[in-house]
C-alpha positions as CSV (number, residue, x, y, z in Angstrom):
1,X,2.3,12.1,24.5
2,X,1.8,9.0,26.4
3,X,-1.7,7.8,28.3
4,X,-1.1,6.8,31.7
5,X,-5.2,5.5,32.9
6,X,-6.6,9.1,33.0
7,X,-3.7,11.2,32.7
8,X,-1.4,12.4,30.1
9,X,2.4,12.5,29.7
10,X,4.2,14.9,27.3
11,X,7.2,12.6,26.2
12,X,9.5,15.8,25.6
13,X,9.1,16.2,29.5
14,X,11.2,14.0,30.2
15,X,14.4,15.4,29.0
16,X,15.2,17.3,31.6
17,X,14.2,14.3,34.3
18,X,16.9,12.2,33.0
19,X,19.3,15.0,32.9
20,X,18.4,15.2,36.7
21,X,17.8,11.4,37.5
22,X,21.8,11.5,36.1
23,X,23.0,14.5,38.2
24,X,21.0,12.1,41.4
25,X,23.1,9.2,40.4
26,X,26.3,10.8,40.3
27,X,25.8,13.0,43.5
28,X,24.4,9.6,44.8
29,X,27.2,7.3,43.9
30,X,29.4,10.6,45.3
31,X,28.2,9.9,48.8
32,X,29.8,6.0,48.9
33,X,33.3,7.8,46.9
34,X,33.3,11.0,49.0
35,X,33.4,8.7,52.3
36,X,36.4,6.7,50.8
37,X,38.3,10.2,49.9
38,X,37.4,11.7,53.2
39,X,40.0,8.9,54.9
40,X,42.5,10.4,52.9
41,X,41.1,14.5,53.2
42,X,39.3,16.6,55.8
43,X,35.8,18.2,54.6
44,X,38.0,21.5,54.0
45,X,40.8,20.1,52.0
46,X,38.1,18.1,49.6
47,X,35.6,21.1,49.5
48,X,38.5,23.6,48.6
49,X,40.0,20.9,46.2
50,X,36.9,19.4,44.2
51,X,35.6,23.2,43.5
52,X,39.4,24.4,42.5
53,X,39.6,22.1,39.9
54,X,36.3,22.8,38.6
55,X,36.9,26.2,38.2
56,X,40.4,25.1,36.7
57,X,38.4,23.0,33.9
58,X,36.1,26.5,33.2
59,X,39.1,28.8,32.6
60,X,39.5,28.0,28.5
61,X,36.6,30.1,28.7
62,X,37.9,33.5,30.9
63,X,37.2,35.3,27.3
64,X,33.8,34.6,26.8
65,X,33.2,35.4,31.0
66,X,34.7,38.8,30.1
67,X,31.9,39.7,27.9
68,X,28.9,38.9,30.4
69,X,26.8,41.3,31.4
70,X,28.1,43.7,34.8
71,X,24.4,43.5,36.1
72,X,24.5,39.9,36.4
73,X,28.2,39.8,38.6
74,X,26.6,40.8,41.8
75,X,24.0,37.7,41.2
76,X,26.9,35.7,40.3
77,X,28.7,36.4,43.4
78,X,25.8,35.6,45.5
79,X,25.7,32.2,43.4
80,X,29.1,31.0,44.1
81,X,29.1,31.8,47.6
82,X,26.1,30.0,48.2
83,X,27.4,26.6,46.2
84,X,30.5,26.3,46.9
85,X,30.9,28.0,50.1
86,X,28.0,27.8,52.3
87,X,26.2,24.8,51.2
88,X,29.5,22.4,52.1
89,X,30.9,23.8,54.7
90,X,27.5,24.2,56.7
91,X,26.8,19.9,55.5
92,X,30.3,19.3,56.7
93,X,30.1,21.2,59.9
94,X,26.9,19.7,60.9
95,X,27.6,15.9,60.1
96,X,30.3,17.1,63.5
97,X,27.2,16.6,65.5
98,X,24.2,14.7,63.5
99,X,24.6,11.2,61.7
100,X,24.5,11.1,58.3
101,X,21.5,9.4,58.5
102,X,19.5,12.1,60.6
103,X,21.5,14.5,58.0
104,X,19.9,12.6,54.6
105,X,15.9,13.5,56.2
106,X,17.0,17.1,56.7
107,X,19.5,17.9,53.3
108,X,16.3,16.4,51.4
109,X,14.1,19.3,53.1
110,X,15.5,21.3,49.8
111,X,13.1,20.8,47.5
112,X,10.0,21.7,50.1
113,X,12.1,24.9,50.8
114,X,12.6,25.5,47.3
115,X,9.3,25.6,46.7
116,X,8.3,28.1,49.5
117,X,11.3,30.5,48.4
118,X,10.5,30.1,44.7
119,X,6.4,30.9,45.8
120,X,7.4,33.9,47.7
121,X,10.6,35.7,45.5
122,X,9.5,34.2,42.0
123,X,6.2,33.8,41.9
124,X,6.3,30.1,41.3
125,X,3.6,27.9,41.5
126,X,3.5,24.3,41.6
127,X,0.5,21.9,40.5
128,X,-1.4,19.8,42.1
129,X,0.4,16.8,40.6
130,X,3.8,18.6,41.4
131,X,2.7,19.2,45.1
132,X,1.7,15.5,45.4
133,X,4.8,14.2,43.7
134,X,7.3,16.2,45.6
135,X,5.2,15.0,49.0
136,X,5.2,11.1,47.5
137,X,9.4,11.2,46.9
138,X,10.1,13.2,50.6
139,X,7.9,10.7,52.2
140,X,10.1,7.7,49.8
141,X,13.5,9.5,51.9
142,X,11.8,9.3,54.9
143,X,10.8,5.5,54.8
144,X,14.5,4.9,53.7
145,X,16.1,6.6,56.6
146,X,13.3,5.9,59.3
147,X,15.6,2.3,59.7
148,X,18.1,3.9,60.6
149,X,17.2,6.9,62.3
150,X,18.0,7.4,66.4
151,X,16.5,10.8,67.4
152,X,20.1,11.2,68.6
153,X,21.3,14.5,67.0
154,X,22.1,17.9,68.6
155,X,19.6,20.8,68.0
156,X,22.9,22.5,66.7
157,X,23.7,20.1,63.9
158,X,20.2,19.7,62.7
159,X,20.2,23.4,62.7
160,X,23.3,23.7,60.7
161,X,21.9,20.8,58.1
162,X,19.1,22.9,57.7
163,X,20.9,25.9,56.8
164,X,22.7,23.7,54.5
165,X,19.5,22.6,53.0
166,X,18.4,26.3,52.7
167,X,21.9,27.3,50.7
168,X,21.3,24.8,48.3
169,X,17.8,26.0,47.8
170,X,18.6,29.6,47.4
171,X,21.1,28.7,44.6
172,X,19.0,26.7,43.1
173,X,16.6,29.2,42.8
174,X,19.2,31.9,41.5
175,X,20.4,29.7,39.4
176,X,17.6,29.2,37.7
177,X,16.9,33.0,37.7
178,X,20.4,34.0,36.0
179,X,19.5,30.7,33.3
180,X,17.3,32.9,31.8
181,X,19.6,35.8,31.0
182,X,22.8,34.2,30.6
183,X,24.0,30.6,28.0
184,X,24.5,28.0,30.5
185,X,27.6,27.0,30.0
186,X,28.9,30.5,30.8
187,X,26.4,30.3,34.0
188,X,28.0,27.0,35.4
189,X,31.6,28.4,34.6
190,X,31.0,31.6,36.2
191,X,29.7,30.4,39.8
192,X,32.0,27.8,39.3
193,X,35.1,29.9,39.3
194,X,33.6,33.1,41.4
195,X,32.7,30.2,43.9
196,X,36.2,28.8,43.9
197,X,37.8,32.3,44.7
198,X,35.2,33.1,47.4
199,X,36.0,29.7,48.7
200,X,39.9,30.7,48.3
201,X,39.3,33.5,50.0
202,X,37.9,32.4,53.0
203,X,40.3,29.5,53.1
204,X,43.5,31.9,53.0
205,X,41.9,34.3,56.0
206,X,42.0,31.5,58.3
207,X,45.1,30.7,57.7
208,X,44.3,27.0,56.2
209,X,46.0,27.0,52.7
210,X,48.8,25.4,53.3
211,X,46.9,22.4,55.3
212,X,45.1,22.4,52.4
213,X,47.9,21.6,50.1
214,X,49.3,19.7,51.7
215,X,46.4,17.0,51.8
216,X,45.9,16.9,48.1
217,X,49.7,16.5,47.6
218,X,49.6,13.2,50.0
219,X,46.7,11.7,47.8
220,X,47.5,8.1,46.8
221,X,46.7,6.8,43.0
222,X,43.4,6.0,44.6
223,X,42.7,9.0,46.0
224,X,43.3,11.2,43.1
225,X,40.8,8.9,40.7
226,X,38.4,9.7,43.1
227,X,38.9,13.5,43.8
228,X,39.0,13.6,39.9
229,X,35.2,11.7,39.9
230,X,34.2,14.7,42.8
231,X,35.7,17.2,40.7
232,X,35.0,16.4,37.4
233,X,31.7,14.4,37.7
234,X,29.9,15.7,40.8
235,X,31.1,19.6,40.3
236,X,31.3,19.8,36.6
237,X,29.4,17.7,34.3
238,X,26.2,17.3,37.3
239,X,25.6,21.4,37.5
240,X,25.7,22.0,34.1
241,X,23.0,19.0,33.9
242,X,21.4,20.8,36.8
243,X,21.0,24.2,35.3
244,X,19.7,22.3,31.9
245,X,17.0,20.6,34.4
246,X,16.4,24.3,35.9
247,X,15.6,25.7,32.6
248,X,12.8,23.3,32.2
249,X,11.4,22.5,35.6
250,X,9.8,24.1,38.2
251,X,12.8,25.2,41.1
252,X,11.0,22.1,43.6
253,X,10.7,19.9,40.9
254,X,14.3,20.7,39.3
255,X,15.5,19.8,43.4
256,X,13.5,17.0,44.5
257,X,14.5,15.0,41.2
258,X,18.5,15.4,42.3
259,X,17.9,14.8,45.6
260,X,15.5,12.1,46.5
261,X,16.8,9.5,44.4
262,X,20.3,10.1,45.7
263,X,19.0,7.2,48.3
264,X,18.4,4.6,45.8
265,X,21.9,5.4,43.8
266,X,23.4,5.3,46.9
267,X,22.3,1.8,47.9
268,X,23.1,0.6,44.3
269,X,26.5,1.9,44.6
270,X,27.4,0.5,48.5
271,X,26.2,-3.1,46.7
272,X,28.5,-2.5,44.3
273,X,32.2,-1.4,45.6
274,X,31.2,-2.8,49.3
275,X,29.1,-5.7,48.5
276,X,26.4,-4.1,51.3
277,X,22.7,-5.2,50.8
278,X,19.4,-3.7,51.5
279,X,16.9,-4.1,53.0
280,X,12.6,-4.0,52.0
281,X,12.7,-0.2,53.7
282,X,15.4,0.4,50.8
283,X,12.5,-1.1,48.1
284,X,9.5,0.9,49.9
285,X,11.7,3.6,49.3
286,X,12.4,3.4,45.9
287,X,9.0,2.8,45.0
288,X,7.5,6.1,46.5
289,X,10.4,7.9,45.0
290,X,10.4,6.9,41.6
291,X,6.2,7.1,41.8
292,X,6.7,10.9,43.0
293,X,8.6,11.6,39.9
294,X,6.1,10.2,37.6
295,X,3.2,11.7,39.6
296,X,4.9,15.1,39.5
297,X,4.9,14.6,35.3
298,X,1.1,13.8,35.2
299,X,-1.8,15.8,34.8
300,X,-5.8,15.5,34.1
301,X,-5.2,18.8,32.1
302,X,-6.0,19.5,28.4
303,X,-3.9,19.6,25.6
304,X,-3.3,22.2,23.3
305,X,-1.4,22.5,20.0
306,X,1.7,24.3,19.7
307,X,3.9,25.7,17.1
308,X,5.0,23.3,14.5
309,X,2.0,20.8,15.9
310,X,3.6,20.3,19.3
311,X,1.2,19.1,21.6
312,X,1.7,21.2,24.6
313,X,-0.5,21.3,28.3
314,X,-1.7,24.3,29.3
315,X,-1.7,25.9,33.4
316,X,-4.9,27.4,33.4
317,X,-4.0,29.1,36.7
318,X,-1.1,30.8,35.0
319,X,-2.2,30.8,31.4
320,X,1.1,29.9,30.3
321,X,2.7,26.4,28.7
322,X,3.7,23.7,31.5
C-alpha cells in the first residue's frame, strides 16, 4: 500500500490501470493514424477491414472456441454485434454531421452511461471516490474540447454519437459479464470473430463487398503499416487488455480509464508525426484527467488482511473486497 495524505492506495490496484492507461494510448494514438488511413479508405472499408483481420489472427484457436459453453453464444452474439458492428458504424455515421470535436464530449459520455447500465442490470455500485474520479476525468475531456467546441452539430449526429457511446457501454458491460465465465483470451477471440461475421454479414446484404475489397487492395506500403497498427494494436492486443482491466475494475471505471486519456495520447501523438502543439486547455486537461484516475483509486476506508497477508480494503456497503 502506499499513503497518499489521508488516503490509502493498494499498489496491486494498479495493474489493471496500466493495462487500460495502454489500451487509451493506443486507441488514442489510433485517432491521429486512423485519420491518415481514412485518405486512403472509407469508414466502411476500414471498419470491415481492421475487424477481418482480427478475427483472422484469432482463428489458430477455432478448436478451443468449439468447446465453449452453448449458453454463452447468444451473449457472444450480442457482444460482437455491439463492438464491431454498432459501435463504428453509428461513430462513423455521426462524424457525417458533428465535428470530431463535438463527437470527443459525447463518445466520452461512456463511462457515465456505463455506470447507470451497470447500477441498473448488474447491480454495480461505484464509491464515492469512484463517483468523484470518473466526474474529475469527464470534466478533464470537457476542458480539452471546450477550445474547440462550436455548438454547431445537428441534433441527428449528436444523436447518433450518443448511440455510439451507449454500444460501447453495453459491451463493455457484457463483456465484463461473460469474463467471469469464460478464459479471456477465448472471450476476446470469440466476439472478435462472431463480430467480424456479423459485420460480414451486413456488409454482403448491402451489396458493399466488393467496394470493400477493392479499397484494401489499393492500399499503399503506408497504408497497410497503418491498417496493420488498427488491426493488430487497436483491435487485438487493446481488447484483450480491456477485458483484463474489466476483470478488475468496476464497468465505469474499466471505461473512463480508456477513454478519457485518449485526449492526452492524442495530443502527444499530433506533436509527434505532425509536429502540432498544444495549448494550456490541453495541460488543464491532463491534469484533471490523470487526478480522476488517482482519485478514483483512493479511499479513507480501512484495511483488512487477506489470504497469504494481502492487505486488502473492504466496501462496507457491499461487504465484499474492493
Amino acid at each position: 500500500m502506499i499513503g497518499v495524505g489521508g488516503f490509502r492506495i493498494e499498489r496491486g490496484g494498479w495493474l489493471p490501470v496500466a493495462a487500460l492507461l495502454l489500451v487509451s494510448a493506443a486507441w488514442g494514438v489510433h485517432s491521429v493514424v486512423g485519420a491518415a488511413l481514412e485518405r486512403q479508405l472509407s469508414p466502411l472499408q476500414l471498419t470491415v477491414a481492421r475487424f477481418s483481420i482480427g478475427a483472422l489472427l484469432y482463428t489458430p484457436l477455432l478448436p478451443r472456441l468449439r468447446r465453449l459453453p452453448r449458453s454463452a453464444l447468444r451473449q457472444l452474439a450480442l457482444t460482437g454485434l455491439l463492438w464491431a458492428v454498432l459501435f463504428p458504424l453509428f461513430f462513423y455515421e455521426a462524424l457525417r454531421y458533428i465535428s470530431p470535436v463535438e463527437s470527443v464530449l459525447v463518445i466520452n459520455t461512456a463511462p457515465l452511461i456505463a455506470a447507470l447500465l451497470g447500477r441498473i442490470f448488474a447491480k454495480e455500485r461505484l464509491r464515492r471516490a469512484q463517483t468523484a474520479g470518473l466526474l474529475i476525468g469527464f470534466a478533464g475531456v470537457a476542458v480539452d474540447v471546450a477550445g474547440s467546441w462550436s455548438a454547431g452539430g445537428s441534433l441527428l449526429g449528436l444523436l447518433l454519437v450518443f448511440l455510439a457511446s451507449t454500444a460501447f457501454a453495453s459491451y463493455t458491460l457484457s463483456a465484463r459479464s461473460l469474463s467471469a465465465r469464460l478464459p479471456l483470451v477465448d472471450m476476446v477471440a470469440a466476439i472478435s470473430i462472431v463480430g467480424a461475421l456479423e459485420l460480414w454479414a451486413i456488409t454482403l446484404a448491402t451489396g458493399n463487398a466488393g467496394g470493400v475489397a477493392e479499397g484494401v487492395l489499393r492500399l499503399n506500403a503506408a497504408g497497410w503499416v497503418e491498417l496493420g497498427y488498427v488491426a493488430v494494436v487497436v483491435s487485438t492486443i487493446s481488447y484483450v487488455l480491456y477485458g483484463y482491466g474489466l476483470r478488475h475494475l468496476h464497468s465505469a471505471s474499466a471505461t473512463a480509464l480508456a477513454f478519457y486519456p485518449q485526449v492526452i495520447f492524442t495530443a502527444l501523438a499530433q506533436l509527434v508525426w505532425f509536429g502540432t502543439g498544444f495549448g494550456w486547455l490541453t495541460v488543464v486537461s491532463a491534469v484533471l484527467i490523470l487526478g480522476g484516475v488517482v482519485v478514483s483509486r483512493t479511499s479513507p476506508g480501512k484495511w483488512k488482511a487477506g489470504r497469504g497477508g494481502r492487505l486488502r480494503r473492504r466496501d462496507f456497503r457491499s461487504g465484499a473486497p474492493a
